[in-house]
Structure formats: structure tokens, C-alpha cells
N, C-alpha and C positions, 0 to 999 in steps of 0.2 A: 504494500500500500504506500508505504514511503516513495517508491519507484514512480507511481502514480502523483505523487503530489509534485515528486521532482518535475515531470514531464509537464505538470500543468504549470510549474511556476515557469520553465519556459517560453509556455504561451501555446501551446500543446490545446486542441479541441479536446472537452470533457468528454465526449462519444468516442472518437480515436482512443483518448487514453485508458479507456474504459475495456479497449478491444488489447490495446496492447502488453496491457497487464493480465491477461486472460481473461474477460470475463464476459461470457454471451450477452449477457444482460447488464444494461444501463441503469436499471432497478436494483440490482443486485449489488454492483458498485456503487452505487450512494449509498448504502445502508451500510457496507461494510467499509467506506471511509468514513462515514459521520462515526461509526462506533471506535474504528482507532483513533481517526485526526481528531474528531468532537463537533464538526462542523459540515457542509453537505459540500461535494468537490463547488457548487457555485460561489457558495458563499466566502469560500477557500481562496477562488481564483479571485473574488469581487475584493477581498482583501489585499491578497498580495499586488492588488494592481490601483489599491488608496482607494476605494470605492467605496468601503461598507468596512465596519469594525471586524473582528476577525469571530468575536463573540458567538456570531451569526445574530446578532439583535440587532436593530437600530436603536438607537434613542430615544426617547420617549416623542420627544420635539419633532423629527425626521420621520413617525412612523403618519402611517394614513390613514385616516378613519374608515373604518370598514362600513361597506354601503349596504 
């Protein structure tokens, strides 16, 4: 899984690295990064590229009201 985070801090598509780390399924790899990393590969990549807290939350201030 680590192998996976390296590729996406790259800049690596979260589908590619999902394939390239073995895993059929794109479902499959979010669940078992969120359970090592702690966070879902987007929210990983939204991170390492200054987008979004690494947390996977935003701020209270930043979030949107639900419609």
C-alpha cells in the first residue's frame, strides 16, 4: 500500500495505481488504503497537492451545507 501512495504522490491516476498495485477492484483499494494510510487515496492525493487537510475533514468554515 505504501507502493500505492508513493505512485500517487507522483501524480500517478488513483485507477492506474489501483491496477498497479494489484488490485481488480477500485473499491477494494480505497478500503484497504483508508485502513492503512487512514484517509481515502483522494483525499491523500487532495492533500499532498495543498488542497484539502490530510485529516480527510475540512473545517468546519470550508464544509457545505448539505441540501
Amino acid at each position: 500500500m505504501h507502493h500505492g501512495a508513493a505512485l500517487i504522490r507522483q501524480g500517478e491516476k488513483i485507477e492506474a495505481v489501483s491496477l498497479l498495485v494489484g488490485y481488480r477492484s477500485k473499491k477494494n483499494f480505497y478500503q484497504h488504503f483508508k485502513q492503512q494510510i487512514g484517509v481515502t487515496p483522494i483525499v491523500y492525493k487532495k492533500a499532498r497537492m495543498g488542497l484539502a487537510p490530510l485529516s480527510g475533514r475540512q473545517p468546519a468554515a470550508e464544509r457545505r451545507p448539505k441540501s
